[in-house]
Phi, psi and omega in degrees: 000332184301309204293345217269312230277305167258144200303163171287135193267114193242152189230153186257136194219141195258121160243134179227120191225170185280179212276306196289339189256007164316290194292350217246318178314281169305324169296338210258324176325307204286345191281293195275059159001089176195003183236136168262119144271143162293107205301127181260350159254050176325322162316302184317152141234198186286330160325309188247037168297163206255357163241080177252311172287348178292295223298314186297353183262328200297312190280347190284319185251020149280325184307302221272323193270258160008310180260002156286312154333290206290332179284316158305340202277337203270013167235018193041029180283131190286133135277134180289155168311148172262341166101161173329117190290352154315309228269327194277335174259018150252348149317138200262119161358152139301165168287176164242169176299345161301351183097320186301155139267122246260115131221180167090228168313273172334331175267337163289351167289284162322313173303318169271347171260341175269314181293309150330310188275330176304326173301273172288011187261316203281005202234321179283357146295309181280347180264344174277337177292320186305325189263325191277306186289002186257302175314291169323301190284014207236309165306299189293326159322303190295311148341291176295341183267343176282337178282330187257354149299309147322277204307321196285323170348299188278344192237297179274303185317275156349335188272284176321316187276355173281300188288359197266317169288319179306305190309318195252003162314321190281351166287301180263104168242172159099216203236322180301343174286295161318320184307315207255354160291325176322301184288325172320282204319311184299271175359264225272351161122023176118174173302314162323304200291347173284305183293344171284327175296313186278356197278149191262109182304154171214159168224124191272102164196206207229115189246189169261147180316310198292320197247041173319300179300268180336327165276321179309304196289326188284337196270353148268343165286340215278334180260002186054023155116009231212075176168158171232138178266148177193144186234163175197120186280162176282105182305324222257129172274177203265154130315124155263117166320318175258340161282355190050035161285150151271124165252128162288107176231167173227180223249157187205117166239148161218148164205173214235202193193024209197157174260352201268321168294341153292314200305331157257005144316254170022288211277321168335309181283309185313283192344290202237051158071015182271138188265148198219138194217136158234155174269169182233177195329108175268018128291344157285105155285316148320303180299347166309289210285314187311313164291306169334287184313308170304290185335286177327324170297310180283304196299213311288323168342282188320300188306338182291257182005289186292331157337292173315317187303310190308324188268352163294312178301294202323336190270312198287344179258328164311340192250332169275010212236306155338315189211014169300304178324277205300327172319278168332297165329270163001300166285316178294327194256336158302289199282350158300288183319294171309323193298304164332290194318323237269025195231332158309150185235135187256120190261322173243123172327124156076015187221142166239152177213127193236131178258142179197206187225136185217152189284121180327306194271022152218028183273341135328333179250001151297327201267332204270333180258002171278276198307329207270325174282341145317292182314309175320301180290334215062085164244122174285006183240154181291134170267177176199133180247110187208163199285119166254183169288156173270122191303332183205174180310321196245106183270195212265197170233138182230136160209154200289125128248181195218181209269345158281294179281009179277350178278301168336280183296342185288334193288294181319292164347305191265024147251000199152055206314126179305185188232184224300107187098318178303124166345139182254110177305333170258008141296347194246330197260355184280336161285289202274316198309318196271346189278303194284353207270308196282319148339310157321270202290005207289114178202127188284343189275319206274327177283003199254331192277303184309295212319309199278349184278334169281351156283298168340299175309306173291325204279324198270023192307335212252323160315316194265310165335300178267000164256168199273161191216112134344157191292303172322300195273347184280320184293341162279344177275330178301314213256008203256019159276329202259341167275328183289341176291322214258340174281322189261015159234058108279317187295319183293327219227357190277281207317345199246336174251006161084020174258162182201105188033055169045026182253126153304163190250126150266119180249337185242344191104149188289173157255350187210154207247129173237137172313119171094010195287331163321322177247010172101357205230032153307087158001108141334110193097346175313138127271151147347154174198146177233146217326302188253357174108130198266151191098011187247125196299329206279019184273348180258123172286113165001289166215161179054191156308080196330128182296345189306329185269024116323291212278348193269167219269342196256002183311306167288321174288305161344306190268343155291341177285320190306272184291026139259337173304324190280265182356264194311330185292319193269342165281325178285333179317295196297307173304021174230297167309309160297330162310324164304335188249010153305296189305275163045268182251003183277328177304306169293336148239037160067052180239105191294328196288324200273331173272000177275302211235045145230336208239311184301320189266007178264343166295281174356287214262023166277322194285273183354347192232266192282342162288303183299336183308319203282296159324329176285347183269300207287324145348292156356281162294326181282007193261156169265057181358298191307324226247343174265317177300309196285327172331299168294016173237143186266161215221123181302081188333314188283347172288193201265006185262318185334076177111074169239163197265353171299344177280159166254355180251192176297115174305126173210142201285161145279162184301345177079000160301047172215192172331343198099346198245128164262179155248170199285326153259058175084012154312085196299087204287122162283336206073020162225055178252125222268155145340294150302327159271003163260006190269132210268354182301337194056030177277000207100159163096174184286335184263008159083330209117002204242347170204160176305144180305135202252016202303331206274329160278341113022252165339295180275004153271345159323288158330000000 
């Protein structure tokens, strides 16, 4: 708890360690995470550092790991866990043949040489699956068009030249009509030479579905109606070879009767991706059926093929799916290390030297792993690790957490990392955050589901700890001690304010009671009475809130004053308590200006304000109403009210110049007297002191 409040107290330290055991240095350092080095080249940029070229092979086989990724993601294959990162930085390098273990060069050489060939067997896999799905779809397009061309042939065309001859038989009738169609037909040369004159061009293809409207419309503005379209969609939809979408297209014939219009059908179909197909007489039927059957044949061929490809990646991305994480690990803990070197400075041949901050209660085991990692290479020159002067004032700040408090400080990080030493707000937010969340939120049903999702989350820790997690699932698992907290003071703060889905619990029996509630027939406004009387212990509901007051007329005031008064008593606190440890940390570094003429007067003006507020709440709470309220009310001397124990003071009768009535203390009540003048406190105000202040029902009646 000590170590949480305040940061670990760090020291600036000199390392000179040889050139070859550097990177063996720094890796096993970056293992005991307790050292910052400090950049020794400012001057430089990043081009001329002297490991410049490690960190560029590092992003080259970052690349290569990415794009390894995105090709599993496009077979949904998960990447497996690499397993715990403990576990992957106390593990030992593979060997080389020599027996040592490959760090450094060598292991980006191996590395890089393994990811290469992988690399180009997957990409020269996806550019031959590229050309083979083009190919394929290019046969099924030539299919659907060959099939659905026949049929308009076969089917709507005959059908169009029946109605076309009904139409105009019906113009030209009679036996003078025929006589003079006769001669016509003889004039131009018979019936043949009219139909080769009248036969219509036509151009055949495959358009996307999405742009269907849009092509009919631009191939009738372009040609101005002076042509016919017919479309017939594709049940099954195509691959797009380079996004790998199912796209929806249809089969598209038009046809014309001018060569200027092909040429812009043409330029049409380029325009908006239309596959253009040509056929061949669909009056030959053989040669129709003939193409058909070969096509049919090669798509299945094709389909064979791509099939093969597919289940090549797909084997070939299962086994790389396998060691990406641990690649990435790898790669990521490399380019750490040069990124590190690349803040050394080399002052002597063959020697590097680096400065940084280290946690004080671990520089002995900085310095024992500085030497074991010498020893390792066989270096004959001594490394040497020792205390320099401090470059500057301020050093970084680091605390010890562990898997309860790394969530706490990390919530805290993002408003702000303390600074070197300075009191840690998450130690107080590791309390109060989850205490005030369930204030807030206090409901035992809403709160019982978080409870049980942050139990869930701890019973799986060790599950979740080695498996890969999302951005979403890692941040509740970092958190999932700080959910479990925040469920059990909502349940805590439900029971206290008697909710349950926002339903009351009677769990001990009410304490109070309505006339007539026993046979059903309580009255809209009864008041309530309680049960034993008041000032009587059982007259106290156990815990929490008593249900009767869900039910009572007076409820939204009641339960609004109560939890915003508890809110403000517990926000000014925690806001007073942080001001204290403003004062604090002004003590602990001896900085007088800021605790005379910053800290003091910020004391000054909460308590004046909101610390008094707060006493005048609980003051509140602690006056006895009943025995001040009966004080102002007049009262029949000879009645039964008379002397009752609810006054806390003396009874005294009046002379009785009014009404007959008095107040309990000797006031002679006329009946036009306000509160204040029968209240014997004088404190001001309309009730004198004889009733509670009325601001907040004020307020909420505004409201």
């Amino acid at each position: 708890m000590a170590r949480w409040f305040r940061s670990a107290p760090m020291e600036y330290i000199s390392l000179i360690v040889n050139e070859d055991a550097a990177h063996d240095c720094l890796s096993e350092l970056g293992n005991l995470g307790v050292i910052q080095f400090t950049d020794l080249n400012p001057d430089l940029t990043p081009f001329q550092r002297r490991y410049v070229s490690y960190v560029k092979r590092c992003d080259e086989l970052e690349r290569k790991l990415r794009y390894f990724s995105q090709e599993c993601d496009k077979f949904e294959i998960p990447i497996d866990s690499a397993g715990n990162v403990d576990e992957f930085l106390a593990a030992r390098a593979a060997p080389s043949p020599d027996g040592k273990p490959q760090t450094g060069g060598p292991l980006l050489e191996s590395l890089e040489a393994e990811l290469d060939g992988y690399e180009s067997q997957l990409r020269e896999l996806n550019n031959y699956n590229e050309k083979l799905t083009t190919e394929y779809n290019e046969k099924v397009e030539l299919q659907e068009v060959l099939e659905k061309s026949r049929r308009f042939f076969m089917t709507d065309a005959p059908r169009l030249a029946v109605s076309e001859l009904t139409t105009s038989g019906s113009a030209d009738h009679g036996p003078i009509a025929d006589d003079r169609r006769d001669s016509l037909l003889e004039s131009e040369g018979g019936p043949s030479a009219r139909d080769m004159d009248m036969r219509f061009s036509s151009i055949t293809g495959v358009v996307a579905t999405e742009e269907k409207a849009r092509f009919e419309r631009m191939i009738f503005r372009a040609t101005r109606g002076n042509c016919y379209v017919r479309f017939a969609p594709i049940k099954q939809p195509i691959t797009d070879p380079e996004s790998g979408q199912l796209v929806e297209k249809c089969v598209f014939i038009v046809f014309f009767k001018s060569t200027s219009i092909e040429v812009k059908l043409k330029k049409i179909c380029d325009a908006f991706g239309a596959h253009r197909y040509s056929l061949p007489d669909m009056d030959d039927a053989p040669a129709v059926d003939t193409m058909l059957t070969e096509n049919a044949q090669e798509l299945v061929d094709s389909r064979t093929v791509l099939l093969k490809n597919q289940d090549t990646r797909f084997r070939l991305c299962q086994m790389l799916a396998k060691h990406t994480e641990k690649w990435t690990w790898i790669v990521l803990r490399e380019k750490g290390v040069y990124h590190s070197l690349n803040m050394f400075k080399a002052d002597v041949s063959g020697m590097l030297r680096g400065e940084g901050w280290v946690v004080a209660e671990c520089f002995d085991e900085v310095r024992d792993t500085v030497n074991r990692s010498h020893s390792n290479m066989d270096m004959s020159m001594p490394s040497l690790v020792d205390h320099v002067p401090q470059p500057w004032p301020t050093p970084p700040t680091h605390f010890a957490t562990n898997k309860f408090t790394y969530g706490y400080q990390e919530f805290v990080n993002t408003y702000g990392v303390p600074r070197y030493r300075e009191a840690n707000p998450a130690l107080f937010t590791a309390a109060t955050f989850p205490f005030l969340f369930g204030v807030m939120y206090g409901d035992i049903g809403h709160g019982l589901f978080l409870f049980l999702s942050g139990a869930y989350l701890i019973w799986n820790e060790k599950a979740n700890d080695n498996a890969r997690l999302g951005e979403m699932a890692g941040g509740l698992h970092a958190g999932r001690y700080m959910i479990f907290m925040m469920g059990f003071f909502a349940i805590y703060a439900g029971f206290i304010y008697n909710d349950c889905f926002s339903l009351p619990l009677n769990l001990f029996g009410s304490r109070w009671n309505f006339y007539g509630q026993d046979s059903g027939e309580v009255e809209e406004g009864t008041a309530a009475y309680l049960v034993n009387g008041y000032g009587n212990d059982n007259s106290v509901y156990p815990f929490g809130l008593d249900p009767a007051w869900k039910v009572s007329g007076n409820e939204l005031l009641f339960f609004n004053s109560f939890k915003m008064k508890l809110s403000v008593v517990m926000g000014i606190i925690q806001m007073f308590a942080g001001t204290c440890l403003k004062g604090c940390n002004a003590i602990y570094f001896g900085e007088k200006l800021d605790f005379f003429f910053e800290f003091l007067p910020m004391v000054a003006f909460a308590a004046s304000l909101f610390v008094y507020m707060i006493i005048l709440i609980v003051m509140k709470w602690c006056i006895n109403w009943n025995s001040r309220m009966l004080s102002a009310t007049c009262l029949d001397p000879a009645g039964d009210g008379w002397g009752s124990s609810d006054y806390d003071g003396t009874w005294v009768e009046c002379d009785g110049s009014g009404d007959g009535t008095c107040t309990p203390w000797g006031y002679s009540c006329t009946g036009y007297d306000d509160t204040a003048t029968k209240c014997p406190l004088n404190y001001g105000g309309s009730g004198d002191g004889c009733q509670p202040p009325n601001l907040i029902t004020t307020l909420i009646n505004i409201a």
